[in-house]
C-alpha angles and dihedrals in degrees: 000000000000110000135226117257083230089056084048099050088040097049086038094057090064089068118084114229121219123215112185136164121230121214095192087048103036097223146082108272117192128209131173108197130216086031100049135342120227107335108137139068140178144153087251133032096235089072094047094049092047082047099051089048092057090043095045093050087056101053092048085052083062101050093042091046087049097049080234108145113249110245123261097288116244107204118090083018108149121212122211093216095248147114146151121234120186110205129171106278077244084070094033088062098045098046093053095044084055093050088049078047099061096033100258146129113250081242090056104039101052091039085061087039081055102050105049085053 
């Protein structure tokens, strides 16, 4: 079944769309997961963006012409905060001596770790 373009913008929009720069590259690349992974570049991210929509509908044209089920959408999507990691009790260690050393919890510590990352 062939769908309508207002079914594919509608099911697109659910897909959040990634814009980042690349220092080895030296452009903007786009990706959209779970849609697609990287599969876009420009010089702004404007272009990229106007490129991985039009990539994105078309993916989700596919999967609704095929009767194949969109995968889980990724835009408006919450996160609790939390997440489990499982590391060697060697890391486990380390990580946790160099948070005594500076004074910090293991949770603080690895959530700083994270988000200079």
């Amino acid at each position: 079944m062939k769908p309508t373009r207002t079914q594919i913008t509608t099911q697109a929009r659910r897909y959040l769309k990634v814009v980042e720069w690349s220092d080895e590259d030296g452009v903007y690349i786009g990706s959209a997961p779970p849609i697609i992974g990287q599969c876009c570049h420009g010089a702004t991210e404007a272009e990229v963006l106007r490129q991985l929509t039009v990539i994105v509908e078309e993916w989700v044209e596919i999967f609704l012409r095929d009767g194949k089920p969109l995968p889980e959408p990724s835009a408006g999507k919450t996160y609790s905060g939390k997440f489990l990691v499982r590391v060697s009790p060697e890391v486990h260690q380390k990580v946790a001596l160099k948070a005594a050393a500076r004074g910090e919890s293991l949770n603080q510590f690895v959530a700083e770790t994270l988000a200079e990352a």
